[in-house]
C-alpha positions in Angstrom: -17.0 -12.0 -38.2 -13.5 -12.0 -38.0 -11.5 -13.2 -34.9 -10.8 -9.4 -33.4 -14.3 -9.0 -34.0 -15.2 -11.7 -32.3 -12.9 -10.6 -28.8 -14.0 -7.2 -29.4 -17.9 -8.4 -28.7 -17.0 -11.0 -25.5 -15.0 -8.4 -23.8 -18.1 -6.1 -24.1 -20.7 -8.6 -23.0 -17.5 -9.5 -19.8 -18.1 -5.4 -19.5 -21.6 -5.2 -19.6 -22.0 -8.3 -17.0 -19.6 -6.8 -14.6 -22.0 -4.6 -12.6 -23.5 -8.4 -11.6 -20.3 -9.6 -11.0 -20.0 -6.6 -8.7 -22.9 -6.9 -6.9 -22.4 -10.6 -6.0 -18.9 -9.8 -4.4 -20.8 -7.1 -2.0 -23.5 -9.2 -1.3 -21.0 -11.7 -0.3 -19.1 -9.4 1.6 -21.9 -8.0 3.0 -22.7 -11.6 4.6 -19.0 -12.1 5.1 -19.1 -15.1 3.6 -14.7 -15.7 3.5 -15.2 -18.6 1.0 -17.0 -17.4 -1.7 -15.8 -14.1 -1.5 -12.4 -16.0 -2.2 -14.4 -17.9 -5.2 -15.3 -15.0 -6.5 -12.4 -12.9 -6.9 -10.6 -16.2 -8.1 -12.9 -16.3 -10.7 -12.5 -12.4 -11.7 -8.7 -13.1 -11.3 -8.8 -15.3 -14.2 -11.5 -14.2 -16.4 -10.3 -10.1 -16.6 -6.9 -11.2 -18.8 -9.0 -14.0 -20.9 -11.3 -10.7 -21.8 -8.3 -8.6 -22.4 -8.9 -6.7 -19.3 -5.6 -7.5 -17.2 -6.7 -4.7 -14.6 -9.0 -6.8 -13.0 -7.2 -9.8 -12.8 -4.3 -7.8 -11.2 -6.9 -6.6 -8.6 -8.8 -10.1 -7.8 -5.1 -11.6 -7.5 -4.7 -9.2 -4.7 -7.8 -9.7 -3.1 -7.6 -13.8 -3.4 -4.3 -13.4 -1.7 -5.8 -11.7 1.1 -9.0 -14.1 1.7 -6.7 -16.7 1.9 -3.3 -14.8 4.1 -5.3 -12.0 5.6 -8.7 -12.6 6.1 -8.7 -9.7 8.5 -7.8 -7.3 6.4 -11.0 -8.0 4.4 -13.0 -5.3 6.2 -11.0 -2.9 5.1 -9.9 -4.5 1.4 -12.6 -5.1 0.0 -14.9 -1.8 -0.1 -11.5 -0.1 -1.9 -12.0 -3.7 -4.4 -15.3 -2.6 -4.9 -14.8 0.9 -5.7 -11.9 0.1 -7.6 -14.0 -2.3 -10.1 -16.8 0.4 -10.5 -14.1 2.7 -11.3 -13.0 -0.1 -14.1 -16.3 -0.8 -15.4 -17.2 3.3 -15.9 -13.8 3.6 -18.0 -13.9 0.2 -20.0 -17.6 1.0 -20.7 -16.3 4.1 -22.5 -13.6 1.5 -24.2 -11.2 3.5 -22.1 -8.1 1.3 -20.3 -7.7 1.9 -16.7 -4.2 2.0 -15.7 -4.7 0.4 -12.0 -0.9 1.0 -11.4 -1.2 4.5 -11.1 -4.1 4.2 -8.7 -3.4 5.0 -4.9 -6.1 2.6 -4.3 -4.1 -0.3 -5.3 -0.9 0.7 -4.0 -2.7 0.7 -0.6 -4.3 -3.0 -1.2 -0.6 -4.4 -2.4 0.8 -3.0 0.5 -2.2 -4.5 2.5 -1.4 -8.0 0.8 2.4 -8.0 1.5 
């Protein structure tokens, strides 16, 4: 197996795990439990460019920033997070990028973030 092969399976096992990954952020927002919602999207934050999917490590920066600045703004942030890493998983499971930057989504949690 050759090295691009070998990236090309992990990021599709990080892909195919993401629903999880999903469902513990809600759940953990559901509770509003601050600190491991924090946890979570710093892990996210640095796993998505280690998988060669930059998109969600863009988004989890965002949302870190916020747990720790703007906890208050979580109500709002986070359910926009959520749909916005659905919206990644449905296109990278078609091996399709997702260009977040172009998503009004995101705009709105940057400017939330600033």
């Amino acid at each position: 197996m050759s090295f691009t092969d070998l990236l090309n399976q992990l990021r599709e096992e990080y892909v195919n795990e993401l629903p999880q990954k999903i469902a513990h952020i809600a759940n953990s927002y559901a509770r509003k439990d601050w600190a491991v919602l924090k946890e979570d999207f710093h892990k996210l934050k640095g796993t998505g460019r280690t998988y060669g999917i930059p998109e969600i490590s863009d988004l989890a920066e965002i949302l870190e920033r916020l747990c720790m600045d703007r906890p208050e703004a979580l109500e709002r942030a986070v359910p926009q997070a959520l749909e916005l890493l659905n919206s990644i998983h449905q296109r990278r499971v078609g091996a399709q990028a997702f260009d977040i930057n172009q998503d009004q989504r995101f705009s709105s949690l940057k400017q939330l973030a600033s």
